[in-house]
C-alpha positions in Angstrom: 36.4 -38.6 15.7 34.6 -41.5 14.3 32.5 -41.7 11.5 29.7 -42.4 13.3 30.1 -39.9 15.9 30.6 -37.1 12.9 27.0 -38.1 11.4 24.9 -38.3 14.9 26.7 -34.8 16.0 25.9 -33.5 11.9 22.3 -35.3 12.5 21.8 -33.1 15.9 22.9 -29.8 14.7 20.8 -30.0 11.5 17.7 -31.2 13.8 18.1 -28.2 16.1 18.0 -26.1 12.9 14.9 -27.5 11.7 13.2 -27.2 14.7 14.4 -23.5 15.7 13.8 -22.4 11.8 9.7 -24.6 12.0 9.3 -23.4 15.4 9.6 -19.1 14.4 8.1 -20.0 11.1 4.8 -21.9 12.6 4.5 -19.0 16.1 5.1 -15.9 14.3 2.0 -14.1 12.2 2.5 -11.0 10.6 2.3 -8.2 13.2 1.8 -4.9 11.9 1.1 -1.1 13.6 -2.7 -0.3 14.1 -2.7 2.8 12.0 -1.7 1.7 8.3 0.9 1.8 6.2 1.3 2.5 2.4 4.1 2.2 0.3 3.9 3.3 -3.7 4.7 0.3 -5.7 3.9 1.6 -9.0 2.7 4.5 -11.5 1.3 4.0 -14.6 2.4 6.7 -16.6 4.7 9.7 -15.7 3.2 11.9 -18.6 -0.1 12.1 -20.2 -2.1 14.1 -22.4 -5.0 16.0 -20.6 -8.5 14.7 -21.0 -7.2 11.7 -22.9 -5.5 9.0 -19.9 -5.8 8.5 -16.9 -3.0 7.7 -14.1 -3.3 4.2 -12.0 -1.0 4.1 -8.8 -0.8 1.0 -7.1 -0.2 0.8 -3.5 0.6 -1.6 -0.9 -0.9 -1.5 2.5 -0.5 -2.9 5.8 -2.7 -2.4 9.2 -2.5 -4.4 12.0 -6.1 -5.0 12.9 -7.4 -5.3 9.0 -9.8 -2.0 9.5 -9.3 -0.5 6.5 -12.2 0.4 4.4 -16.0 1.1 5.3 -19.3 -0.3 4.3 -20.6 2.7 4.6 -20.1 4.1 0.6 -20.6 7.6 1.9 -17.7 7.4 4.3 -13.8 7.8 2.2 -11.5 5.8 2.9 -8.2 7.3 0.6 -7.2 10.8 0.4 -5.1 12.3 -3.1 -4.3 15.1 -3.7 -2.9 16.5 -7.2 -0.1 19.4 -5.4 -1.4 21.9 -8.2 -4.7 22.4 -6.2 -5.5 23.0 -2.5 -7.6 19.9 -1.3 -7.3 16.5 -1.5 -10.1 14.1 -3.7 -11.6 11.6 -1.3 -12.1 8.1 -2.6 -14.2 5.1 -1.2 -12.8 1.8 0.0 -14.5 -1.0 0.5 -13.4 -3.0 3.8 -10.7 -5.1 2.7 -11.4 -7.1 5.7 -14.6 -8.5 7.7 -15.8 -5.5 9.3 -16.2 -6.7 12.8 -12.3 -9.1 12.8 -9.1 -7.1 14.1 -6.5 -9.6 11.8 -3.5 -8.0 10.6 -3.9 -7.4 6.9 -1.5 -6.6 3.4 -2.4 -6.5 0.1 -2.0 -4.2 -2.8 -4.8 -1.7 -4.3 -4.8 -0.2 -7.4 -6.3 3.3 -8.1 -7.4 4.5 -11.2 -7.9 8.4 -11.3 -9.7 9.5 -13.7 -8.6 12.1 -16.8 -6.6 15.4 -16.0 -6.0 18.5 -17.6 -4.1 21.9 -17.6 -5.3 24.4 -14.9 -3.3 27.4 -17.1 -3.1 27.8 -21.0 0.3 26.4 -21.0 1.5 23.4 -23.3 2.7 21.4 -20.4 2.7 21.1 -16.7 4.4 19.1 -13.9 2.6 17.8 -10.9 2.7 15.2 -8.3 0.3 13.6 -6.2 0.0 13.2 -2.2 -1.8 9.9 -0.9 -2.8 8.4 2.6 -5.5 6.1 4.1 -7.7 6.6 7.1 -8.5 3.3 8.8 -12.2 3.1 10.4 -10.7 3.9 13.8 -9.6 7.4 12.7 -6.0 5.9 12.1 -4.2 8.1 9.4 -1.5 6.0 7.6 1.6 7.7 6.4 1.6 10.2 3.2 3.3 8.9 0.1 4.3 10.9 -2.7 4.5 9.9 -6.5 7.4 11.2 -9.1 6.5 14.3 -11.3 4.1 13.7 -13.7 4.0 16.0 -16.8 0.7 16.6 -18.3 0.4 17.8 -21.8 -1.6 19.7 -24.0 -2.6 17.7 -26.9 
C-alpha cells in the first residue's frame, strides 16, 4: 500500500467518525420519562443533635416535559417523610421550568429541613427519611430513601 493511499483511507475513516460522533451529538436531546425521577446525591449530616441542626438532602431530578413545580404556593410539590411518624411533610416547589413549555428538564435541588428532635425520652434515636415529587400532571416520581440518621439528645 502506498503512502498516499494509507493517509486518504486514514483521512476517510477518521471523517466518517467525526461525522457519525457530530451527527448523534447535534440530533439527540436529552429524553427523559414524563413522570420524574430523583436520585439522592447527598446528605448533610448523618447525626445531629435535636433542636440544634438541621438536615439538607440534595437531590437530582429529571422529567421529561419540565412540569415540575407549581406557581400556585398552596399546591406541594415534594413529599418526606421522617419513618418515625405516620405522614409525610409536604413542601412547595416552585416551577423549575416555564409553566406552559413541555422541555425535558435536570437539575439538582437542595432541601433544607428544618430542626428535629426525640419523639421518646431516650438519649438517641435512628431514623431515615422517604422522599418523592409529584409533577403538575399528577406524575409521582419514584421514592428515594436516605441512610440512618441518629439524632441525639444534647
Amino acid at each position: 500500500m502506498t503512502e498516499g493511499l494509507k493517509y486518504s483511507l486514514f483521512g476517510l475513516v477518521l471523517l466518517v467518525v467525526l461525522v457519525s460522533t457530530g451527527c448523534e451529538t447535534i440530533s439527540k436531546e436529552p429524553q427523559f420519562p414524563l413522570e420524574p425521577m430523583i436520585e439522592l446525591e447527598e446528605i448533610s449530616n448523618d447525626t445531629i443533635v435535636q433542636f440544634e441542626e438541621g438536615i439538607r438532602i440534595k437531590i437530582k431530578y429529571e422529567d421529561g416535559d419540565g412540569d415540575l413545580g407549581n406557581s400556585d404556593p398552596d399546591i406541594n410539590s415534594i413529599f418526606i417523610k421522617d419513618d418515625r411518624l405516620e405522614n409525610a411533610d409536604e413542601y412547595y416547589l416552585a416551577p423549575l421550568a416555564p409553566v406552559n413549555s413541555e422541555i425535558s428538564i435536570t437539575g439538582s435541588l437542595d432541601i433544607q429541613l428544618s430542626t428535629t428532635f426525640l419523639l421518646s425520652n431516650a438519649d438517641s434515636e435512628t431514623t431515615k427519611y422517604s422522599l418523592f415529587v409529584v409533577d403538575r400532571s399528577g406524575n409521582q416520581s419514584n421514592t428515594i430513601e436516605t441512610g440512618p440518621i441518629i439524632i441525639l439528645k444534647e
